[in-house]
C-alpha positions in Angstrom: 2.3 8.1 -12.3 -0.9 9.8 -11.8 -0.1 13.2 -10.7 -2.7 13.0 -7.7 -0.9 10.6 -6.5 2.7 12.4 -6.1 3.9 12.7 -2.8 4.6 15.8 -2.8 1.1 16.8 -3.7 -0.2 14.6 -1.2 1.6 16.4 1.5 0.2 19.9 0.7 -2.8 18.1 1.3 -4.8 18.3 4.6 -5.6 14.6 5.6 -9.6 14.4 6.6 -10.0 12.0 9.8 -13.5 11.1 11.0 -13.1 12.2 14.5 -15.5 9.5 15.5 -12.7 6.9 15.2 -10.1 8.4 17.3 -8.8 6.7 19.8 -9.1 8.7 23.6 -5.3 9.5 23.2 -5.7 10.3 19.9 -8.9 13.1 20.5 -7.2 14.2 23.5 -3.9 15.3 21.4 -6.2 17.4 19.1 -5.1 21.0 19.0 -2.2 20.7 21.3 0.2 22.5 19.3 -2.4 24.8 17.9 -4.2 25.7 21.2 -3.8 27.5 24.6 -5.6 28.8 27.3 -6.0 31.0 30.0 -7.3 30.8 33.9 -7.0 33.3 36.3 -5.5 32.3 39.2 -4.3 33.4 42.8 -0.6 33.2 43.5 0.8 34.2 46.6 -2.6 36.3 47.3 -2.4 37.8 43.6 -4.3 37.7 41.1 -2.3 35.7 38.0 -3.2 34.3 34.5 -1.8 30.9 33.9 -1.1 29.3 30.6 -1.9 25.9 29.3 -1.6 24.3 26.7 -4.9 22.4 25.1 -3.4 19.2 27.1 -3.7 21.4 30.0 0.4 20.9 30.3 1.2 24.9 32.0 3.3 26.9 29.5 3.7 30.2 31.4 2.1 32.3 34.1 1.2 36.7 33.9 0.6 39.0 35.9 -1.8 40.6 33.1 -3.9 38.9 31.0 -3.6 41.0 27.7 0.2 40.0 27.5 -1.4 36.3 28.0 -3.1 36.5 25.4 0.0 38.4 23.4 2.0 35.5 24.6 -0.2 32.8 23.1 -0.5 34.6 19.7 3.4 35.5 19.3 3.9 31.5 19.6 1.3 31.4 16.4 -1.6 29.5 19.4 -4.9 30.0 19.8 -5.9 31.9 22.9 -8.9 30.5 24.4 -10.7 31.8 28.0 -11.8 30.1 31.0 -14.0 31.1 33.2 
């Protein structure tokens, strides 16, 4: 067995995809896990911060957005900002 081709190897491994074959589902699932981001909002005629996820799926909601952005990194996420 050729040792580049040991499973275990291959798994440590980061596959390379050619994002211009993804299917729409596909591209849209990029970063999900890895990405979140933040909008201000008005609730209740307050100023908020809501919390997606890159799917836009909501995750949480703050009052302040430096503990959104603490949030996001203590669940090892990307914070990224709308505007």
């Amino acid at each position: 067995m050729n040792p580049q081709d040991d499973p275990a190897t291959l798994a440590a491994k980061p596959a390379l995809v050619d994002i211009r074959h993804l299917s729409p589902l596909e591209f849209a699932r990029l970063g999900v896990s890895q990405i979140a981001y933040i909008k201000p909002v008005m609730v209740e005629g307050s100023r908020a911060f809501a919390i997606h996820g890159a799917d836009g799926a909501p995750l949480a909601m703050t009052q302040d957005r430096e503990l959104a952005l603490a949030a996001i990194v203590q669940h090892e996420m990307v914070p990224i900002s709308l505007h």
